[in-house]
N, C-alpha and C positions, 0 to 999 in steps of 0.2 A: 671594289676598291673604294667606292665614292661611301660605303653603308663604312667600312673600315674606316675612314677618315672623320666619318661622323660622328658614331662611337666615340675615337680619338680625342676629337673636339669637344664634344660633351662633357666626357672624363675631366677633362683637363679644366675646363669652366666652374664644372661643381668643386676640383680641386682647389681651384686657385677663390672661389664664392667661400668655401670651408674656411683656408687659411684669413681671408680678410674676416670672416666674424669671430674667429678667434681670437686676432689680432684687436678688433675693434675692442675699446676698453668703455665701459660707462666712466661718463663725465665725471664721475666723482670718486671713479676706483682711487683708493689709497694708495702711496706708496708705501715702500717698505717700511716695519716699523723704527722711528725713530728720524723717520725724515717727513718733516712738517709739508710738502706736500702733494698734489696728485702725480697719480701715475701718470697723466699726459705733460709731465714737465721733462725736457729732455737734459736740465740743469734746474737746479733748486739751490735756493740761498737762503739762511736764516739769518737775519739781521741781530735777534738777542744771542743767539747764540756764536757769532759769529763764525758759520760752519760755512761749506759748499760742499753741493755732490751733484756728481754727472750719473744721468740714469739711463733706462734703456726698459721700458713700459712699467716702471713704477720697481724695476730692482736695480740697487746701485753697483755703476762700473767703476764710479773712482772717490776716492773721501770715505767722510768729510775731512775738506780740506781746509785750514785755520783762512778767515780774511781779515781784513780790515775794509772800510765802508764811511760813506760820508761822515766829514763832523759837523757838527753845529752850523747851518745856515750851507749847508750840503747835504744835507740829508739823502739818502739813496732811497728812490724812492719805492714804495711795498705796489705789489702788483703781478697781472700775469703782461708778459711781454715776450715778443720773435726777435731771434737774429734777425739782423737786417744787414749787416756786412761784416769783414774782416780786417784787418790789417795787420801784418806781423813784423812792421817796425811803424808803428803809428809815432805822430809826433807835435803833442797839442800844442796848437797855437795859441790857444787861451793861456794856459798855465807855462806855458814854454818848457815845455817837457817831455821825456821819453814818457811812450805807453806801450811797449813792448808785446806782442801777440794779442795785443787789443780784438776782442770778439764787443762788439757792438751789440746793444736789446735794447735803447729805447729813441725817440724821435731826437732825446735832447743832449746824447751824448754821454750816457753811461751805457760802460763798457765792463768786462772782465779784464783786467790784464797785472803781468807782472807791476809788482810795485812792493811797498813797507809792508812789513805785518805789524810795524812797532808802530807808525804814522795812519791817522786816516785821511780819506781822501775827499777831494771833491765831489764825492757822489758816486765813482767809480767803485769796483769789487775789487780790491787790490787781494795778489794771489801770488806764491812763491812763484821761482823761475818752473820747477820742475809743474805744477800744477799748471800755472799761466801755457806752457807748450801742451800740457794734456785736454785741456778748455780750445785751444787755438783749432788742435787738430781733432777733434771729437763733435764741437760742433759749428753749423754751416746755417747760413742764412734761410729761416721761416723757423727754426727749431725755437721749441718754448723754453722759456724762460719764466721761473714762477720765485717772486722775490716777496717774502714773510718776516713779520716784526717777533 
């Protein structure tokens, strides 16, 4: 029994050694084409193009979806960045306003969330309703964030 369980053991080690280098992606794998950029971004934003997509190792689950994005002296700022928290009735104190399934990526308080498509924002990813709940529930704090001009 004990040579059987070892066996078992071993099996199951190189199993699960296989799937993690599979999974593992080079630093600079691309994503699919047409989305500006890597495969380790678990959300990607194009700032010129005003687009967003939710991904899943470099192929897209959802998008591109239309945003709107800081104006003038808000700039949203370009970069890679992690969830860092959630809120699904956030409610800024700063601008005294709803931010609706607000998904948080940077230290200074830009966010994903419901808002205008027609208005830009303070720096935020403003995102329809149906988009803003698919970003809420899709991703979760440490997930990358990769935001391009």
């Amino acid at each position: 029994m004990g040579n059987l369980r070892k066996t078992v053991g071993m099996a199951a080690g190189s199993a699960a050694l296989g799937a993690a280098v599979m999974l593992a992606l080079p630093s600079n794998a691309q994503a699919a084409p047409g989305v500006p950029c890597s495969a380790k971004a678990d959300a990607c934003v194009d700032l010129s193009a005003k687009t967003t997509w939710l991904m899943d190792n470099g192929t897209v689950t959802y998008g591109g979806a239309p945003i709107t994005s800081g104006m003038p002296g808000y700039r949203t700022p370009p970069g890679t960045f992690t969830v860092t928290y959630k809120d699904i009735d956030h409610w800024s104190k700063k601008y005294d306003a709803p931010m609706p399934y607000s998904v948080f990526f940077t230290k200074g308080g830009i966010a994903f969330h419901e808002g205008s498509l027609n208005e830009q924002s303070h720096g935020c990813i403003h995102l329809s309703p149906q988009a803003a709940r698919a970003y809420y529930n899709a991703l979760h704090p440490g997930d990358v964030v990769e935001v391009v001009r």
